[in-house]
Biopython code that builds the backbone (N, CA, C, O; Angstrom):
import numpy as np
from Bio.PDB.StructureBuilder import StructureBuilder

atoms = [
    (1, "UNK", "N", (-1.757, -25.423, -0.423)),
    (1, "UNK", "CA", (-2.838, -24.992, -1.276)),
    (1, "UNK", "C", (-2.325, -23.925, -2.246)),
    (1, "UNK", "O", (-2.634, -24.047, -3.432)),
    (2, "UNK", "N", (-1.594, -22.920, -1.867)),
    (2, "UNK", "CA", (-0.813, -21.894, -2.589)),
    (2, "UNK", "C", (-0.233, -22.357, -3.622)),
    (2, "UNK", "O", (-0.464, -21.823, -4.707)),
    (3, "UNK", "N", (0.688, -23.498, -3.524)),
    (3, "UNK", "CA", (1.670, -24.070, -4.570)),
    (3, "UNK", "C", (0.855, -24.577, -5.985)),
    (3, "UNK", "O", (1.046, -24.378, -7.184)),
    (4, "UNK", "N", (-0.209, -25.382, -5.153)),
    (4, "UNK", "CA", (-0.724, -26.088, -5.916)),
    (4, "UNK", "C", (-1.729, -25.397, -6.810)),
    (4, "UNK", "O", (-1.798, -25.920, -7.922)),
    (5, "UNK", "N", (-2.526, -24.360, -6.620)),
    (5, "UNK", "CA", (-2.651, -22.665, -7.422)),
    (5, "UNK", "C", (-1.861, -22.391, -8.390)),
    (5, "UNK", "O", (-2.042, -22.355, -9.607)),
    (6, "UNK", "N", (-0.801, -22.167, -7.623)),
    (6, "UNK", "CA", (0.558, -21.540, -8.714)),
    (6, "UNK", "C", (0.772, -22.803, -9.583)),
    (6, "UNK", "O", (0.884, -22.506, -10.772)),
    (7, "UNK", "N", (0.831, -23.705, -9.409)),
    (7, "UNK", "CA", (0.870, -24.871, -10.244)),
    (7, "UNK", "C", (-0.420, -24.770, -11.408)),
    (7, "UNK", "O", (-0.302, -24.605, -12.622)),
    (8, "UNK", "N", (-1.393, -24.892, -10.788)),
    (8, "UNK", "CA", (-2.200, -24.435, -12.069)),
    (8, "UNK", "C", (-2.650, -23.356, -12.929)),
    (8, "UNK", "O", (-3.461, -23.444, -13.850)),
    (9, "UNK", "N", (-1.772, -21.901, -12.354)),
    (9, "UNK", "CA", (-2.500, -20.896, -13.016)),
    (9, "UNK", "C", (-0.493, -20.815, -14.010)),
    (9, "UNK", "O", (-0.022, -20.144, -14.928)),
    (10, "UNK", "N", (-0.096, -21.651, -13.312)),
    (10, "UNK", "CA", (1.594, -21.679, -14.603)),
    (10, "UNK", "C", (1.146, -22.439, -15.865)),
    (10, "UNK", "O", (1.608, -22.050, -16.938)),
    (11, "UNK", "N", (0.329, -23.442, -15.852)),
    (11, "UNK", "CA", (0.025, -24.127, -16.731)),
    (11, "UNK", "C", (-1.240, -23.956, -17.472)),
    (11, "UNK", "O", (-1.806, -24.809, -18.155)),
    (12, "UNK", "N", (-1.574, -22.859, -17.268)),
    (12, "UNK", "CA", (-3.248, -22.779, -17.874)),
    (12, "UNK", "C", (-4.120, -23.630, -17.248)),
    (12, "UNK", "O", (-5.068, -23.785, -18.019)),
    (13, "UNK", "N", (-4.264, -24.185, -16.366)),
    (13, "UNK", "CA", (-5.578, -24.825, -16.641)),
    (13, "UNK", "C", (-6.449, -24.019, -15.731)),
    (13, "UNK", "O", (-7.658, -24.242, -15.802)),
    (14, "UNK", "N", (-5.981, -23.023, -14.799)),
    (14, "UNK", "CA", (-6.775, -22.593, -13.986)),
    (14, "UNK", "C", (-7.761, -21.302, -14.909)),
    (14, "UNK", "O", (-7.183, -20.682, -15.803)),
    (15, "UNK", "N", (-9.048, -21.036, -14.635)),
    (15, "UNK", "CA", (-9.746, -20.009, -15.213)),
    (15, "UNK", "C", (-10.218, -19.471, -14.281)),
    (15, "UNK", "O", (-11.016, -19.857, -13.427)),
    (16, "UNK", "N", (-9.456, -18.082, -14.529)),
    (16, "UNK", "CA", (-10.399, -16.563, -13.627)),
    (16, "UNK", "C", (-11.790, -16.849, -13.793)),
    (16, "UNK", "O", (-12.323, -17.283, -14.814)),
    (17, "UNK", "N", (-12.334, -16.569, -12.696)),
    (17, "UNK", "CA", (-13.638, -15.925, -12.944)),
    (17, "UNK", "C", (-14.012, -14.828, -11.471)),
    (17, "UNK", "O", (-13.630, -14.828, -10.301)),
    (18, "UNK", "N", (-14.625, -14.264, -12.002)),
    (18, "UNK", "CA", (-14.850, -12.750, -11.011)),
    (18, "UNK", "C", (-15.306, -13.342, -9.751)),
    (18, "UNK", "O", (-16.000, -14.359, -9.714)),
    (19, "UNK", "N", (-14.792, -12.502, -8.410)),
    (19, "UNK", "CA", (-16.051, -13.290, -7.443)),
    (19, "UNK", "C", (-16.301, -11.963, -7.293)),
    (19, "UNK", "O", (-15.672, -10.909, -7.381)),
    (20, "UNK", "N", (-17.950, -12.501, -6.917)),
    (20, "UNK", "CA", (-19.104, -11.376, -6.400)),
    (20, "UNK", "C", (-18.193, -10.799, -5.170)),
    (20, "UNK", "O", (-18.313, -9.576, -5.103)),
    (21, "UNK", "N", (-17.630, -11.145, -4.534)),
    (21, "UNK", "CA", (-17.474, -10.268, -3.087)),
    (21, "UNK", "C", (-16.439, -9.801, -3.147)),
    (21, "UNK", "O", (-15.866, -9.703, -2.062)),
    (22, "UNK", "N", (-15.653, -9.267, -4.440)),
    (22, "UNK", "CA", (-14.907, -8.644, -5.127)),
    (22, "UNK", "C", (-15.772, -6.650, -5.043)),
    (22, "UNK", "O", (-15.219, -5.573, -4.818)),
    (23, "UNK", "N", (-17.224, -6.975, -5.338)),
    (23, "UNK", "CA", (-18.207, -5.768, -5.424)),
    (23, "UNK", "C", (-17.978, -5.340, -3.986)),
    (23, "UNK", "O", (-17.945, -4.110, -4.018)),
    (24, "UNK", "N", (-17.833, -5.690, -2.952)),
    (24, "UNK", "CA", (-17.888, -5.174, -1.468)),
    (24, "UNK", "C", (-16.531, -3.884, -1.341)),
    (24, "UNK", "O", (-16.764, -3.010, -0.506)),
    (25, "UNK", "N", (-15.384, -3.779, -2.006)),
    (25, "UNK", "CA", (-14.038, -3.652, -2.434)),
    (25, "UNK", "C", (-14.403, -2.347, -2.601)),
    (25, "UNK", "O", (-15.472, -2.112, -3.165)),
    (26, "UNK", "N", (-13.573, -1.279, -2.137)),
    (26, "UNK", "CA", (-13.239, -0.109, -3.047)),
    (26, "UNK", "C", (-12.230, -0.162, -4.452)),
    (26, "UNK", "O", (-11.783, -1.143, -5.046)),
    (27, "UNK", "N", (-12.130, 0.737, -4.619)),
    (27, "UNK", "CA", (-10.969, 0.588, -5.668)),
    (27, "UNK", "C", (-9.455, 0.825, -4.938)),
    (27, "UNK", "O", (-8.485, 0.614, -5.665)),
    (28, "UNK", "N", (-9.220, 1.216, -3.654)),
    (28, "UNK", "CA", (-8.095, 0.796, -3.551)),
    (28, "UNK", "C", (-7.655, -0.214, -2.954)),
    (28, "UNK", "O", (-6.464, -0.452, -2.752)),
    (29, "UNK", "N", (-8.710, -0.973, -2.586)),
    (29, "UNK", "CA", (-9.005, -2.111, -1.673)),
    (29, "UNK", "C", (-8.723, -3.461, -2.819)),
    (29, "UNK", "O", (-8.163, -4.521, -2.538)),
    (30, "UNK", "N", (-9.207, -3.119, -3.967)),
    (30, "UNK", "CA", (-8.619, -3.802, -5.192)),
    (30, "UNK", "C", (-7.348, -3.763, -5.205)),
    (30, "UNK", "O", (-6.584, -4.727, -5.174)),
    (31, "UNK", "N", (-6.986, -2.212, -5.271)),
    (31, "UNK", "CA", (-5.415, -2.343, -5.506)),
    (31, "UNK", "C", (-4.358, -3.457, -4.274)),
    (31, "UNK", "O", (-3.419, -4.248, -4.355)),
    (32, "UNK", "N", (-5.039, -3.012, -3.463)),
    (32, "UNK", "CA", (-4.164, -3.811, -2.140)),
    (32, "UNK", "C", (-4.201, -5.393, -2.272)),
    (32, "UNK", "O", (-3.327, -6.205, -1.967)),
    (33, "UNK", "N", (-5.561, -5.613, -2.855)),
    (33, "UNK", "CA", (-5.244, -6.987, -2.726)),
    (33, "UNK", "C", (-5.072, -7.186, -4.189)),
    (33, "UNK", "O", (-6.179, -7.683, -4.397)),
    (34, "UNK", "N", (-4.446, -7.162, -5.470)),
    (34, "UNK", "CA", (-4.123, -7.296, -6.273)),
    (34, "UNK", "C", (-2.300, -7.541, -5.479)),
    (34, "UNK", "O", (-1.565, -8.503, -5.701)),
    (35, "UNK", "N", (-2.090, -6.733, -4.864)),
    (35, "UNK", "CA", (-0.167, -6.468, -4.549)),
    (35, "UNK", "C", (-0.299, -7.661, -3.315)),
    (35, "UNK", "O", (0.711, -8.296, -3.012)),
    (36, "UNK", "N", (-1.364, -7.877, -2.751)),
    (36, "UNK", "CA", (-1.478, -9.095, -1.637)),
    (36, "UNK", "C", (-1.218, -9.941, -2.452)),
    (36, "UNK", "O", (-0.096, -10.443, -2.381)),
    (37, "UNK", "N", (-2.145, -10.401, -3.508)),
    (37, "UNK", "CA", (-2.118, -11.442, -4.490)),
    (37, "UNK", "C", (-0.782, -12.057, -5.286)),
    (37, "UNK", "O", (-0.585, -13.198, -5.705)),
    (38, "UNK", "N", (0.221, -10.635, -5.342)),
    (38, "UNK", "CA", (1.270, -10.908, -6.056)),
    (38, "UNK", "C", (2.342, -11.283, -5.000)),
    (38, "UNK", "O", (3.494, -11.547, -5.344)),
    (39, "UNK", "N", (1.810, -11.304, -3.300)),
    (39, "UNK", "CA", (3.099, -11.732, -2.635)),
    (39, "UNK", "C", (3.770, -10.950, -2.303)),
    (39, "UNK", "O", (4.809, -11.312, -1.750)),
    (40, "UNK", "N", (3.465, -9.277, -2.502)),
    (40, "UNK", "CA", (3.686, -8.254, -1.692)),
    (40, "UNK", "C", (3.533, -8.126, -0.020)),
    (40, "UNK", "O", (2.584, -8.613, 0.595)),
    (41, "UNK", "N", (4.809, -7.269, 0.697)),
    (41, "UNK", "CA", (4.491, -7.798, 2.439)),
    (41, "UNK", "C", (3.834, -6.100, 2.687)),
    (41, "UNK", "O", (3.852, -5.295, 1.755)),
    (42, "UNK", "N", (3.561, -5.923, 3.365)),
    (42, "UNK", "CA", (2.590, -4.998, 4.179)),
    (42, "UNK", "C", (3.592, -3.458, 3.713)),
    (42, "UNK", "O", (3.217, -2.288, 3.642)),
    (43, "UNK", "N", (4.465, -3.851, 3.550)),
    (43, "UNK", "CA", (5.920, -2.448, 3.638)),
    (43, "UNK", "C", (5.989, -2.648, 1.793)),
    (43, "UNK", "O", (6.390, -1.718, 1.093)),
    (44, "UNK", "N", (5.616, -3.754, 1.299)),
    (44, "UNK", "CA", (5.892, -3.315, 0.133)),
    (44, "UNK", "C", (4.795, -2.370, -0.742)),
    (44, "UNK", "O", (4.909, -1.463, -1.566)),
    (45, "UNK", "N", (3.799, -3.003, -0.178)),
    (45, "UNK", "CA", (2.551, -2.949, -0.731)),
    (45, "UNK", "C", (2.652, -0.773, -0.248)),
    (45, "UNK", "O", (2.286, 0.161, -0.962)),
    (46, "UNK", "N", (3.209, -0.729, 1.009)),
    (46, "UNK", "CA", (2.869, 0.299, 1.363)),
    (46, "UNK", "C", (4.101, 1.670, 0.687)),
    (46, "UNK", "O", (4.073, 2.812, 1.147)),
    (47, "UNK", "N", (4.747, 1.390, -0.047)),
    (47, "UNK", "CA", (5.782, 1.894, -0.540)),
    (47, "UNK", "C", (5.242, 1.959, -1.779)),
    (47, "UNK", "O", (5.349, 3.080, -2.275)),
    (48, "UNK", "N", (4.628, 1.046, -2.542)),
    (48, "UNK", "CA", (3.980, 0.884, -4.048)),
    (48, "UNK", "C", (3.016, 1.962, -4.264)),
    (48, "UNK", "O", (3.106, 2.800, -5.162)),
    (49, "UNK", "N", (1.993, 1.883, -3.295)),
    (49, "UNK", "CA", (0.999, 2.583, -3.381)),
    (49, "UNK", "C", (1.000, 4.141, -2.572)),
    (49, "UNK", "O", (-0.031, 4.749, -2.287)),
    (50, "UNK", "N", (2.085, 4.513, -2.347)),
    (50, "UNK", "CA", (1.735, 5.899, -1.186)),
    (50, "UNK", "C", (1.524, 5.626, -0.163)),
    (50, "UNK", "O", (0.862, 6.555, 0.299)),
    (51, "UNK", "N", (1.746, 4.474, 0.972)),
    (51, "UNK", "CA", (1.043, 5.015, 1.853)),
    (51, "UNK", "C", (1.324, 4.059, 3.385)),
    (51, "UNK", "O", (1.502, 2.843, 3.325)),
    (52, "UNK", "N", (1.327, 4.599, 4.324)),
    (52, "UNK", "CA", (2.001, 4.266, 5.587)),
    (52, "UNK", "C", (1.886, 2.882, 5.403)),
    (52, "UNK", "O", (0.922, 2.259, 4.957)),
    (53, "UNK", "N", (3.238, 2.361, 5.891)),
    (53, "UNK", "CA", (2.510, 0.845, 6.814)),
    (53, "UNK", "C", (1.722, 0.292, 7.440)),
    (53, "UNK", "O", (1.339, -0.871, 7.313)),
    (54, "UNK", "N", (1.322, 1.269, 8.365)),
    (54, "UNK", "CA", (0.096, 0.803, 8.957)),
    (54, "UNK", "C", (-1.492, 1.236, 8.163)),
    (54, "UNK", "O", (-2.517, 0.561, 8.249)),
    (55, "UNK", "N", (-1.384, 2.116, 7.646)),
    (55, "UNK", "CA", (-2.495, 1.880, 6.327)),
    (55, "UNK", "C", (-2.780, 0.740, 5.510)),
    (55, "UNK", "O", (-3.805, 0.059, 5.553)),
    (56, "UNK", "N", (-1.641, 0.567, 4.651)),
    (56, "UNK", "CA", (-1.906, -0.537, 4.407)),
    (56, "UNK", "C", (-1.693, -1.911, 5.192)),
    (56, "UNK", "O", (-1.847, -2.870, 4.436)),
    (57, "UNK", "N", (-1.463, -2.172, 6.162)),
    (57, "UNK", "CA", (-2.222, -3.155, 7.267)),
    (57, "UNK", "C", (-3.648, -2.738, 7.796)),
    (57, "UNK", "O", (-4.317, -3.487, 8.509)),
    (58, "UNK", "N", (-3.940, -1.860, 7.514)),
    (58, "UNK", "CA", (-5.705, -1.588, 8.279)),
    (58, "UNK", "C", (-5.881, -2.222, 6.982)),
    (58, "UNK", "O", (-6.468, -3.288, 7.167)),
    (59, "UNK", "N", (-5.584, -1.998, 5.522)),
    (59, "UNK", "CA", (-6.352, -2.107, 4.130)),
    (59, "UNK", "C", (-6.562, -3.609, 4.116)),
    (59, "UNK", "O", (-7.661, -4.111, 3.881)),
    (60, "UNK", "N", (-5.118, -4.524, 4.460)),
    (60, "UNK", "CA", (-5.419, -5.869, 4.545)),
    (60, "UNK", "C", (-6.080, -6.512, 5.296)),
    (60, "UNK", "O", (-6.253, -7.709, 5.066)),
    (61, "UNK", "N", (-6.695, -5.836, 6.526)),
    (61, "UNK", "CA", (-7.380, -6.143, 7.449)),
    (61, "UNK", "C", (-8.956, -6.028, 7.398)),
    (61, "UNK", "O", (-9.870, -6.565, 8.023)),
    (62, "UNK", "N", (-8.862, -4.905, 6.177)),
    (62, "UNK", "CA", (-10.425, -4.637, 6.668)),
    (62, "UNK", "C", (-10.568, -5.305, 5.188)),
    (62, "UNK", "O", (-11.707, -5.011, 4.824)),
    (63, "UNK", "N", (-9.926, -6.074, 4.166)),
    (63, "UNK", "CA", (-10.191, -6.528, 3.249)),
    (63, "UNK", "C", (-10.750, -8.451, 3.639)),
    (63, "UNK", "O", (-11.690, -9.105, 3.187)),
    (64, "UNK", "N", (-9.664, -8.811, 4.640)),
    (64, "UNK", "CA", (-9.579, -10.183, 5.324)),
    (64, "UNK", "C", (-11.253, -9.812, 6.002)),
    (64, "UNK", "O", (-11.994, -10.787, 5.877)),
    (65, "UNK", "N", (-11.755, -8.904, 6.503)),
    (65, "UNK", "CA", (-13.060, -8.409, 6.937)),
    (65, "UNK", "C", (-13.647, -8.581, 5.938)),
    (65, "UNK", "O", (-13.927, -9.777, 5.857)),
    (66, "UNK", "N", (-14.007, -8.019, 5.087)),
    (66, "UNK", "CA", (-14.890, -8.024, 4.164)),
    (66, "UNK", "C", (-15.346, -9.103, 2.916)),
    (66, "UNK", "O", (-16.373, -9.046, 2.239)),
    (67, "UNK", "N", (-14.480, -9.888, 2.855)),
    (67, "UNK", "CA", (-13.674, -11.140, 2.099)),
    (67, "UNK", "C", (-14.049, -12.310, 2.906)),
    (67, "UNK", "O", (-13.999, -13.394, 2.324)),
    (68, "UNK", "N", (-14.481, -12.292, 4.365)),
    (68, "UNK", "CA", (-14.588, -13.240, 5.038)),
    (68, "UNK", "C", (-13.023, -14.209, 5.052)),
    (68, "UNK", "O", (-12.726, -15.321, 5.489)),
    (69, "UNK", "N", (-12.636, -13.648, 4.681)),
    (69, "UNK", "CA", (-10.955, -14.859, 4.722)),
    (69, "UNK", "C", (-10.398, -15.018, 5.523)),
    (69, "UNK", "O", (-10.051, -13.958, 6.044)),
    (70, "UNK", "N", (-9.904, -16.245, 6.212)),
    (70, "UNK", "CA", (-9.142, -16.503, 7.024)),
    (70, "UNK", "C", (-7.937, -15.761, 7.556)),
    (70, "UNK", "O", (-7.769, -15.320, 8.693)),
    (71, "UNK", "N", (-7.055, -15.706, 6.414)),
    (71, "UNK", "CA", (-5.761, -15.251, 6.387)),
    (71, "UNK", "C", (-4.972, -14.636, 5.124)),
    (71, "UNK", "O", (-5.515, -14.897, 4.050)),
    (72, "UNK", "N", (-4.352, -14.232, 5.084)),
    (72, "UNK", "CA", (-3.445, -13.984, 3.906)),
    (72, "UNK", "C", (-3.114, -14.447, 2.634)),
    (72, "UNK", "O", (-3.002, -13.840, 1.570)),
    (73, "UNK", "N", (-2.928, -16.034, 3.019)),
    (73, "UNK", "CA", (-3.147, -16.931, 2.112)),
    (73, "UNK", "C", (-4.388, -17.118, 0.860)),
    (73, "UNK", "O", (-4.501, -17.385, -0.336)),
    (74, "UNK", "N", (-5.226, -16.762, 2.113)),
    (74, "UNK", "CA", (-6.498, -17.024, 1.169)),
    (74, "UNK", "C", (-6.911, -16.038, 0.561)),
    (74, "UNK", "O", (-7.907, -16.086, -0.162)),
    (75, "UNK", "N", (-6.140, -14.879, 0.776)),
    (75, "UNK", "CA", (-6.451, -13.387, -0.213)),
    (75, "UNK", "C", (-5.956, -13.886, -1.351)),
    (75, "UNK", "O", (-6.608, -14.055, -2.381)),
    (76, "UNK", "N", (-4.200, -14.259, -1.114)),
    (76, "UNK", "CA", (-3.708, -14.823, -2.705)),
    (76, "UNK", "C", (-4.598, -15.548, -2.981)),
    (76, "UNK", "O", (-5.302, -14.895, -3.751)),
    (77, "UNK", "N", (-5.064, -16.590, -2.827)),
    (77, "UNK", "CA", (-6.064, -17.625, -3.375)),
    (77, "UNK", "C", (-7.194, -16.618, -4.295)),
    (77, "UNK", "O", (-7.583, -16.922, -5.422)),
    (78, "UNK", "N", (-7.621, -15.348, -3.531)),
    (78, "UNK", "CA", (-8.682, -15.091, -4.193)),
    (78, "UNK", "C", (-8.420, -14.414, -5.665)),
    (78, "UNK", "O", (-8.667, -14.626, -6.852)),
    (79, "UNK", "N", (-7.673, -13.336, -4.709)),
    (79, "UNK", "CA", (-7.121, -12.813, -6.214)),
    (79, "UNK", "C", (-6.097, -13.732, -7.172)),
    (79, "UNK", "O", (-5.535, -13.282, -8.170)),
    (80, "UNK", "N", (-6.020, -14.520, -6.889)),
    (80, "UNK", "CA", (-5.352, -15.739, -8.463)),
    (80, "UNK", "C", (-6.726, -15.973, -9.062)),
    (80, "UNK", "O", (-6.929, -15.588, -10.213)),
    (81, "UNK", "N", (-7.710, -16.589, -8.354)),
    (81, "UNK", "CA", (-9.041, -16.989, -8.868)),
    (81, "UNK", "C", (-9.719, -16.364, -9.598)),
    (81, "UNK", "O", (-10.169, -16.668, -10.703)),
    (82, "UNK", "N", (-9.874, -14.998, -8.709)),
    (82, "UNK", "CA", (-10.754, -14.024, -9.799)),
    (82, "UNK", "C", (-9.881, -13.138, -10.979)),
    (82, "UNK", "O", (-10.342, -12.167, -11.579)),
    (83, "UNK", "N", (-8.612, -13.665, -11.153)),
    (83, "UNK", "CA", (-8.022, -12.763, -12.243)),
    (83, "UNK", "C", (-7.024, -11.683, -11.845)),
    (83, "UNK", "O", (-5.900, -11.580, -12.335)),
    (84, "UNK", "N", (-7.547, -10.878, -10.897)),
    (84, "UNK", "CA", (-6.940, -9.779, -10.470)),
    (84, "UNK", "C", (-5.059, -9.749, -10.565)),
    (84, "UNK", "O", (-4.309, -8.787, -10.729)),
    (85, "UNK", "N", (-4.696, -11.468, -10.354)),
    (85, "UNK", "CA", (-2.774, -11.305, -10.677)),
    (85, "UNK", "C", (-3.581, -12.714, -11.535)),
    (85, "UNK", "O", (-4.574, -13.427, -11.395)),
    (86, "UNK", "N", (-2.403, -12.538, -12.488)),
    (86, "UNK", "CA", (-1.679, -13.568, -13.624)),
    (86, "UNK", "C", (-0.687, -14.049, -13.661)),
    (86, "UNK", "O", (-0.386, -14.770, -14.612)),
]
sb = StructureBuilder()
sb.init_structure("model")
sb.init_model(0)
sb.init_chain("A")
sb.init_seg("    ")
for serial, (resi, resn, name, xyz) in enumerate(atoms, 1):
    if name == "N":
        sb.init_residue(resn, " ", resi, " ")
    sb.init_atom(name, np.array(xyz, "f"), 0.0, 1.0, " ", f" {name:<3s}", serial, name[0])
structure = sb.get_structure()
């Protein structure tokens, strides 16, 4: 499912559009999953932004919470969808 994403947001045809449960998000909760989105691992994300490893694993966790998402995967999925990475 990932590939096939990246397959369409390389070629244009895919169009952002915001999702509502984007509003549930703080703003650094954005940031985290913006660096989720780009394929950042838990140590990168946590080196980028200031802040322990295990911080940012609670951040991806309580985002996969709030997001209703399965897994990891489907964070990238979201943030490709709603814009947040290009």
């Amino acid at each position: 499912m990932t590939e096939r994403l990246m397959d369409l947001v390389s070629t244009g045809r895919a169009t952002a559009s915001p999702d509502p449960r984007l509003d549930r998000l703080s703003e650094r909760e954005v940031e985290v999953l913006t660096r989720v989105g780009l394929g950042e691992t838990n140590d990168e994300i946590a080196s980028a932004l200031h802040l322990s490893p295990a911080t940012a694993r609670t951040y991806v966790s309580r985002i996969l919470a709030k997001l209703s998402a399965r897994d990891r995967p489907e964070l990238v999925v979201i943030a490709h969808r709603s814009g947040l990475v290009r």
